[in-house]
Biotite code that builds the C-alpha atoms (Angstrom):
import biotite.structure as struc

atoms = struc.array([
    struc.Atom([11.339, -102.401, -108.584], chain_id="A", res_id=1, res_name="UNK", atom_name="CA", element="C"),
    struc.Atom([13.545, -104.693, -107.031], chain_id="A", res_id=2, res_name="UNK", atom_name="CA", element="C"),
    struc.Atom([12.796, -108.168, -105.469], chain_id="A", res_id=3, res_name="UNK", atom_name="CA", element="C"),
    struc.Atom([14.509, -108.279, -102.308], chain_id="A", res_id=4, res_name="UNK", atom_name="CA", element="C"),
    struc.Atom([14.110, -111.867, -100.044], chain_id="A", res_id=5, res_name="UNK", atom_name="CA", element="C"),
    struc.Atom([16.069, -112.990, -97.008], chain_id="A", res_id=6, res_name="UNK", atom_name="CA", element="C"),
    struc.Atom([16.467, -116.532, -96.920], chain_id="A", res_id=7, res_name="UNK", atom_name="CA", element="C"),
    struc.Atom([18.017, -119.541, -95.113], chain_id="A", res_id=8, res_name="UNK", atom_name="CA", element="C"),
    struc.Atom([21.487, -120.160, -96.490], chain_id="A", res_id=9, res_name="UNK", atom_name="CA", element="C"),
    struc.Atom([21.393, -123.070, -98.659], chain_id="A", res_id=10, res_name="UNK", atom_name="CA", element="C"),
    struc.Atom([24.348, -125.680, -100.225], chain_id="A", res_id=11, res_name="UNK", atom_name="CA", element="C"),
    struc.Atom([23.649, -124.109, -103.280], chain_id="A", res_id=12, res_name="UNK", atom_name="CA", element="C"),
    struc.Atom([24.386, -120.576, -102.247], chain_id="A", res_id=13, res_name="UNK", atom_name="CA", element="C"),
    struc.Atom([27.916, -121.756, -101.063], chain_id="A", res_id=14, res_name="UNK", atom_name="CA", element="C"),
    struc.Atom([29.667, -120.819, -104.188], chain_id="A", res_id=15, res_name="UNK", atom_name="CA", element="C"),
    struc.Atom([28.036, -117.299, -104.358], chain_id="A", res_id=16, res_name="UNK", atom_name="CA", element="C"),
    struc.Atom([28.930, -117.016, -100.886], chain_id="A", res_id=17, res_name="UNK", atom_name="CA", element="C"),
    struc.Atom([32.836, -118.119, -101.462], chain_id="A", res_id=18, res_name="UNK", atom_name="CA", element="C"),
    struc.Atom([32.997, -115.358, -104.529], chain_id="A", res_id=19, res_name="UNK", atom_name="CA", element="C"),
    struc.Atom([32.074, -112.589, -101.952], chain_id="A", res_id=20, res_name="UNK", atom_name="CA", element="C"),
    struc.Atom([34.342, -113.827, -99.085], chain_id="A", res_id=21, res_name="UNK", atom_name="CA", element="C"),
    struc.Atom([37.137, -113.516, -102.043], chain_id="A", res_id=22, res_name="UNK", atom_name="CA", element="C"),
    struc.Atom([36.518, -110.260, -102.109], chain_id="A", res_id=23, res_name="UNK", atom_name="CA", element="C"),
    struc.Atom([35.254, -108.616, -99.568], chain_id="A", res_id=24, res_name="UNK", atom_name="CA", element="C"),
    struc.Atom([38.048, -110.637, -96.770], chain_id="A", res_id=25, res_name="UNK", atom_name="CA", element="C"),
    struc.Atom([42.218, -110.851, -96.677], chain_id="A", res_id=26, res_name="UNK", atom_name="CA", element="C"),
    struc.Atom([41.364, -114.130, -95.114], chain_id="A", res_id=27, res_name="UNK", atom_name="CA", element="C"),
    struc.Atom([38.616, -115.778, -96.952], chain_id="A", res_id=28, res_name="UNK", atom_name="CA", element="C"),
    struc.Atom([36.450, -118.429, -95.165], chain_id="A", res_id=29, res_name="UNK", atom_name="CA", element="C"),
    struc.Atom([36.797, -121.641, -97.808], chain_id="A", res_id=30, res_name="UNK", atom_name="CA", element="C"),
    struc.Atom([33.869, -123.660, -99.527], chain_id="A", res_id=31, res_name="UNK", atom_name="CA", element="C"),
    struc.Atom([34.523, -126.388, -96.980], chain_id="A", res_id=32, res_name="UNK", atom_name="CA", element="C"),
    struc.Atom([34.233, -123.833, -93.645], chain_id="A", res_id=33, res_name="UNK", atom_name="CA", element="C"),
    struc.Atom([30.665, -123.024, -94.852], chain_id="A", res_id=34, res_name="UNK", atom_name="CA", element="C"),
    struc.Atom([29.824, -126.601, -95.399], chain_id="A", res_id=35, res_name="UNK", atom_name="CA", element="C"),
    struc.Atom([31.163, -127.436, -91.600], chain_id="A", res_id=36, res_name="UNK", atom_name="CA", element="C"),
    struc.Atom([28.809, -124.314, -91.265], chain_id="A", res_id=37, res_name="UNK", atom_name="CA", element="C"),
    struc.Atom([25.373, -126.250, -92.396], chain_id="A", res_id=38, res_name="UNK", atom_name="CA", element="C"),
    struc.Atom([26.041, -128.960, -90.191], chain_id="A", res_id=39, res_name="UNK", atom_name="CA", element="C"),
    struc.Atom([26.903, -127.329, -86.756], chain_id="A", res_id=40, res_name="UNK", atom_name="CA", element="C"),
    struc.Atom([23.649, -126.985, -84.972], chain_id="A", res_id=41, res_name="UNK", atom_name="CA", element="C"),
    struc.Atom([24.626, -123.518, -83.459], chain_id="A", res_id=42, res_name="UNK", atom_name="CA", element="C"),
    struc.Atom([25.131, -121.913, -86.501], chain_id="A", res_id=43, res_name="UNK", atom_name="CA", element="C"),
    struc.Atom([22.414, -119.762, -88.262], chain_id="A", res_id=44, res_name="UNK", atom_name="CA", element="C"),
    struc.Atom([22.685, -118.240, -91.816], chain_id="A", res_id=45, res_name="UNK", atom_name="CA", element="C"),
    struc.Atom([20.901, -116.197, -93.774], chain_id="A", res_id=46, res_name="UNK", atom_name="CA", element="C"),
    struc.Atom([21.014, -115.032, -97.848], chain_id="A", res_id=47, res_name="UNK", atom_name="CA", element="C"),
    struc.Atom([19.846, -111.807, -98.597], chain_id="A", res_id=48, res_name="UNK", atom_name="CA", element="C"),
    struc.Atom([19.031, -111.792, -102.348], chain_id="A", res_id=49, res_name="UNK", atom_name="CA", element="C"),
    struc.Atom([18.145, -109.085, -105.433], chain_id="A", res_id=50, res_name="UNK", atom_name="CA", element="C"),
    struc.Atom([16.024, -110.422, -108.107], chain_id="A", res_id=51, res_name="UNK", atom_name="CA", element="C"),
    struc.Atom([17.260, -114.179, -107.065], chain_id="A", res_id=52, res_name="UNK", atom_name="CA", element="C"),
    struc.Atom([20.920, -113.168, -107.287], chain_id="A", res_id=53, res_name="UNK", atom_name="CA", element="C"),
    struc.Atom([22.316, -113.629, -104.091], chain_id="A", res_id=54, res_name="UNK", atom_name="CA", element="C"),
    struc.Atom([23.994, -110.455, -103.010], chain_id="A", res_id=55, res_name="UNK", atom_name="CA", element="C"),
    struc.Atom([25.029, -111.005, -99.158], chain_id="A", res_id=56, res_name="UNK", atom_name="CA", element="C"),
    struc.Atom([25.380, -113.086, -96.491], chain_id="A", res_id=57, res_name="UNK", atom_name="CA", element="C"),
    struc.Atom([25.681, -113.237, -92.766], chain_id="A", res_id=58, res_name="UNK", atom_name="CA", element="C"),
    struc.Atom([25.744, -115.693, -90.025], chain_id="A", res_id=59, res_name="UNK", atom_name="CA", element="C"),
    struc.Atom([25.972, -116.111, -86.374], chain_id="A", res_id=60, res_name="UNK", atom_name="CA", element="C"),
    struc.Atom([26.589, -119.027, -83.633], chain_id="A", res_id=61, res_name="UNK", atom_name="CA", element="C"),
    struc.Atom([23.807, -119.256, -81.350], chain_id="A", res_id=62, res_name="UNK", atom_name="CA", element="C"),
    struc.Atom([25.734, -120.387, -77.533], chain_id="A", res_id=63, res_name="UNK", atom_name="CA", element="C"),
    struc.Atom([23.686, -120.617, -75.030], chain_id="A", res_id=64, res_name="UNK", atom_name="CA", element="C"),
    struc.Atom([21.099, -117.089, -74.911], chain_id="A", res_id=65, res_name="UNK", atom_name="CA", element="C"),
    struc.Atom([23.868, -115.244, -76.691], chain_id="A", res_id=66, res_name="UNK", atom_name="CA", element="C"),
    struc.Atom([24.793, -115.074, -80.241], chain_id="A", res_id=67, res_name="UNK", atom_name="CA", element="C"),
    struc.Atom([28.318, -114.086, -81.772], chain_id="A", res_id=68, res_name="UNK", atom_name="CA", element="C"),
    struc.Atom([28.185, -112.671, -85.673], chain_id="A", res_id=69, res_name="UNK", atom_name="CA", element="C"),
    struc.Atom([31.145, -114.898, -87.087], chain_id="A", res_id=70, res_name="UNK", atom_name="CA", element="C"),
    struc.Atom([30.231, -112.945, -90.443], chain_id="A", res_id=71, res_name="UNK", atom_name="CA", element="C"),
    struc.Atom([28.260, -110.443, -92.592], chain_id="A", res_id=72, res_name="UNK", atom_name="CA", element="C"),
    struc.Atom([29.262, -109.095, -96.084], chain_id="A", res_id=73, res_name="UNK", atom_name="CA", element="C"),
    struc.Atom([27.698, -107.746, -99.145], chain_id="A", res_id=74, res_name="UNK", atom_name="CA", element="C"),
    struc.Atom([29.183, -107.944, -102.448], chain_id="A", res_id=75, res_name="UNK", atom_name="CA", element="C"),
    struc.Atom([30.890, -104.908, -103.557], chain_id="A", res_id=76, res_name="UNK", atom_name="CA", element="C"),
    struc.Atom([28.045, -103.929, -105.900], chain_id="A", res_id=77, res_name="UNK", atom_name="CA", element="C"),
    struc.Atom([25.841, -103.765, -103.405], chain_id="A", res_id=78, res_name="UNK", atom_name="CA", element="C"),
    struc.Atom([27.219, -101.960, -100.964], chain_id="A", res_id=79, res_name="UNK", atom_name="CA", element="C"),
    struc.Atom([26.424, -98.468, -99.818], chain_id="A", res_id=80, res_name="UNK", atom_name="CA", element="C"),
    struc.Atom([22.920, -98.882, -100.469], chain_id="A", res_id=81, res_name="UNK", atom_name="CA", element="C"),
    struc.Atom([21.808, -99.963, -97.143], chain_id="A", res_id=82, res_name="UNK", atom_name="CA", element="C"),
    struc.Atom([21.584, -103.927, -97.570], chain_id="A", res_id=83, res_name="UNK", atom_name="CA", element="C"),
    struc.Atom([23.981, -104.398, -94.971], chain_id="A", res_id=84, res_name="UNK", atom_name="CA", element="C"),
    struc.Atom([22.019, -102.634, -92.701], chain_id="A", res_id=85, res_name="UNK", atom_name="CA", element="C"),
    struc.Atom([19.060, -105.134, -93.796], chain_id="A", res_id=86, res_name="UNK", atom_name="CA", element="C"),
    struc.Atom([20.694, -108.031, -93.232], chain_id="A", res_id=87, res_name="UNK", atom_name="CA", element="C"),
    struc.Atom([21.964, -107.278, -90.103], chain_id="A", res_id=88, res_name="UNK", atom_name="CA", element="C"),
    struc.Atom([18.315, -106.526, -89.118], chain_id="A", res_id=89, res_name="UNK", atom_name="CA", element="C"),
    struc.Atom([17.428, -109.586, -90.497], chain_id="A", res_id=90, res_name="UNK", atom_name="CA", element="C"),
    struc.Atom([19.639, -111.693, -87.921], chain_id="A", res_id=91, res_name="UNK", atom_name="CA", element="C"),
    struc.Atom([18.566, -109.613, -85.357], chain_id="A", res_id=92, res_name="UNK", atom_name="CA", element="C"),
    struc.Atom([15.222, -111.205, -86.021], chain_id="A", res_id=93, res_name="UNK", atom_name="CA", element="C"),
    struc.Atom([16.399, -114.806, -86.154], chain_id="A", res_id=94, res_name="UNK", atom_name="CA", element="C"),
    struc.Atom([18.197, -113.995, -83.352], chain_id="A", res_id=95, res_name="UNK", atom_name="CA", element="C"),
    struc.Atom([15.496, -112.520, -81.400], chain_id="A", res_id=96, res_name="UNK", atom_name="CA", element="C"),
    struc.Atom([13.250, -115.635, -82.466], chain_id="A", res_id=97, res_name="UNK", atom_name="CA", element="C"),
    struc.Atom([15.779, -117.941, -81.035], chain_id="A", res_id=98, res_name="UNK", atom_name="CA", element="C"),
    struc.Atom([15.547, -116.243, -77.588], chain_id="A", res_id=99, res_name="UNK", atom_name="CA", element="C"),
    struc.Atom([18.950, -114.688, -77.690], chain_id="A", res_id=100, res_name="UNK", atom_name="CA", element="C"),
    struc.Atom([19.481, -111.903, -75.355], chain_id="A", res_id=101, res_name="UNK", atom_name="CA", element="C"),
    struc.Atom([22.686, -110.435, -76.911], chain_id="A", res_id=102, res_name="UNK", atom_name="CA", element="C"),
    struc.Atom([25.104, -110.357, -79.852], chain_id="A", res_id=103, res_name="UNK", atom_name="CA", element="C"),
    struc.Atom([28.292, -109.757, -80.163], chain_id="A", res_id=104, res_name="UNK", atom_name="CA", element="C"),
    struc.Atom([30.939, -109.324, -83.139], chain_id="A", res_id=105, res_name="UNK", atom_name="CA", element="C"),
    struc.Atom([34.109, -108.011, -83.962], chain_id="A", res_id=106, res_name="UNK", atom_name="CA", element="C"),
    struc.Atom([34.951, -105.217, -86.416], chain_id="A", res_id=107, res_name="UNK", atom_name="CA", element="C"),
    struc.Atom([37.905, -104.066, -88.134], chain_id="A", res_id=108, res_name="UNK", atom_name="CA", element="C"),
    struc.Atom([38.957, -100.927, -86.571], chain_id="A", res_id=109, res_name="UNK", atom_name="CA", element="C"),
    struc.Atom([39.548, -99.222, -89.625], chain_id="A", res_id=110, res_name="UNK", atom_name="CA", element="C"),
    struc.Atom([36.359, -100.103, -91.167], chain_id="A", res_id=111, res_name="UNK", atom_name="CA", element="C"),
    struc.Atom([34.453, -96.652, -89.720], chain_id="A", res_id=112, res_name="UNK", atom_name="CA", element="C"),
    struc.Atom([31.617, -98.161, -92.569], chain_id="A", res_id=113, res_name="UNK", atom_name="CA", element="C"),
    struc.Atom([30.854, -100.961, -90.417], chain_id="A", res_id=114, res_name="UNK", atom_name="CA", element="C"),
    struc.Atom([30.999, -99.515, -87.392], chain_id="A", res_id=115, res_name="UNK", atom_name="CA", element="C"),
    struc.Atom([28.760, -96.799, -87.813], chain_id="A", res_id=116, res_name="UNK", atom_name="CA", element="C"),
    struc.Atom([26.205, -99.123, -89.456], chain_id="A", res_id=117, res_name="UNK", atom_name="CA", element="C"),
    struc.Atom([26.245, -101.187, -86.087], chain_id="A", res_id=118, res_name="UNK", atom_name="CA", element="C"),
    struc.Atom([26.005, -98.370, -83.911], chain_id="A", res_id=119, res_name="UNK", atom_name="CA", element="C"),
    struc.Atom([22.927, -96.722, -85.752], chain_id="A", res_id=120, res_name="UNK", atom_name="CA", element="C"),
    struc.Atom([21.679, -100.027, -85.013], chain_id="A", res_id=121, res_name="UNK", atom_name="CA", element="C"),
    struc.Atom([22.481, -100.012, -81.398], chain_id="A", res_id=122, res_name="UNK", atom_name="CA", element="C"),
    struc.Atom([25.532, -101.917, -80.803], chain_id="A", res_id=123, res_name="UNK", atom_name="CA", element="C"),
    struc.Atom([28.343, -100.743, -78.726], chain_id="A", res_id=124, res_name="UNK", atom_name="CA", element="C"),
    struc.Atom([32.037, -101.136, -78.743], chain_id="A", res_id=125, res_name="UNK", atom_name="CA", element="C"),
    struc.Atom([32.810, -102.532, -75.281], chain_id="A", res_id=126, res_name="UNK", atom_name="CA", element="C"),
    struc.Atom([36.739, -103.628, -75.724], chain_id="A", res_id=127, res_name="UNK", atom_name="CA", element="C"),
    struc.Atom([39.497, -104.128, -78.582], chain_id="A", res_id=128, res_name="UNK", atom_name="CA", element="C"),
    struc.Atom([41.041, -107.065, -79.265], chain_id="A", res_id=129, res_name="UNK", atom_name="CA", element="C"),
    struc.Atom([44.979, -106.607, -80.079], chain_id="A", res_id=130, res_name="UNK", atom_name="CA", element="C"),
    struc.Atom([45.928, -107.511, -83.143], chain_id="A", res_id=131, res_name="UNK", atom_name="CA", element="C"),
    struc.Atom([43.124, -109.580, -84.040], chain_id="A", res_id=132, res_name="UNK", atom_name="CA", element="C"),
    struc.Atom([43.425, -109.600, -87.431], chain_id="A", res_id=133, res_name="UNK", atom_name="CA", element="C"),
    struc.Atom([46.482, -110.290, -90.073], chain_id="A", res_id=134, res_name="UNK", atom_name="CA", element="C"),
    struc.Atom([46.887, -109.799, -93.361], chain_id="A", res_id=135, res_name="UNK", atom_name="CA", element="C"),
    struc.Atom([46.945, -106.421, -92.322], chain_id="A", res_id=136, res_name="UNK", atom_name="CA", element="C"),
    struc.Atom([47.255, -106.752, -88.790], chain_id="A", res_id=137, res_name="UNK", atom_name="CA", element="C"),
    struc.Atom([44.634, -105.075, -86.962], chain_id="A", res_id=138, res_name="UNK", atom_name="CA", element="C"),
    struc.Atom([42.734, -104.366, -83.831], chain_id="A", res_id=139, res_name="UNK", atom_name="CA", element="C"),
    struc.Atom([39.463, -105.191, -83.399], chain_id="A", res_id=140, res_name="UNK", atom_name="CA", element="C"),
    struc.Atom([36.474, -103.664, -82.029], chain_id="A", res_id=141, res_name="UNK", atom_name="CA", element="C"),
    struc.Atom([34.218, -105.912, -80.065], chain_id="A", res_id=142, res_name="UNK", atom_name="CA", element="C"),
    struc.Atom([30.502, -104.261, -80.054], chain_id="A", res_id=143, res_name="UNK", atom_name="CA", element="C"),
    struc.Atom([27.592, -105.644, -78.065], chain_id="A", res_id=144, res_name="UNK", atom_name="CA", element="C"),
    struc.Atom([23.926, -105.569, -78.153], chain_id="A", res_id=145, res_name="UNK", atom_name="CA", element="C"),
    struc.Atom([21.239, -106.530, -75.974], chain_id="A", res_id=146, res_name="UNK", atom_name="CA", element="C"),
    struc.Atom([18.379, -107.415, -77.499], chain_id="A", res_id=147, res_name="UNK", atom_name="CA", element="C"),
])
């Protein structure tokens, strides 16, 4: 049986953190960004991990009573097997305990995965932002959720 924990991220998950941005984004977030991460007060990040091997990630900024998911990934692995769908339940509990009344995020529109995964958790898409990504360029879906 696996051990699966949810934890605070840590300096010393950074590097685990950087390998899965490598490959899970076109545009990977650097070792420096998630420093700058641990030191802004509105930020929030949690580990999810598998027998103490860190296996995902995700993070949002806390402004005001609303929170925005900057991101959430699981290494490729993992994926599939419904840790995603744990993490993201996992910040909705930080969130919740932080007295935020709604998240928001945006999605690749091509990544049907994700989407899905956020709407069986109750998030809606509520607009597209043009071209919002590069390397490919890309809409994006923005998808809301009160909590």
């Amino acid at each position: 049986m696996r051990k699966i924990k949810v934890e605070s991220m840590s300096q010393e998950d950074i590097q685990d953190i950087v390998d899965i941005e490598k490959t899970t984004f076109s545009i990977p977030w650097t070792y420096e960004s998630f420093i700058q991460e641990l030191a802004n007060p509105h930020a929030h990040y949690i580990v999810l991990k598998c027998d103490d091997h860190l296996i995902g990630y995700g993070g949002f900024w806390k402004i005001l009573d609303e929170g925005h998911i900057t991101n959430v990934a699981i290494t490729s692995a993992y994926r599939g097997l419904g840790y995603g769908t744990m993490l993201i339940k996992a910040l909705l509990q930080e969130a919740k305990k932080l007295k935020i009344h709604q998240l928001t995020l945006e999605v690749r529109e091509s990544n049907l995965r994700a989407i899905k995964a956020y709407e069986q958790l109750g998030f809606t898409i509520e607009g597209k932002r043009r071209r919002y990504y590069t390397k490919p360029i890309e809409d994006a879906m923005i998808m809301w959720l009160s909590l």
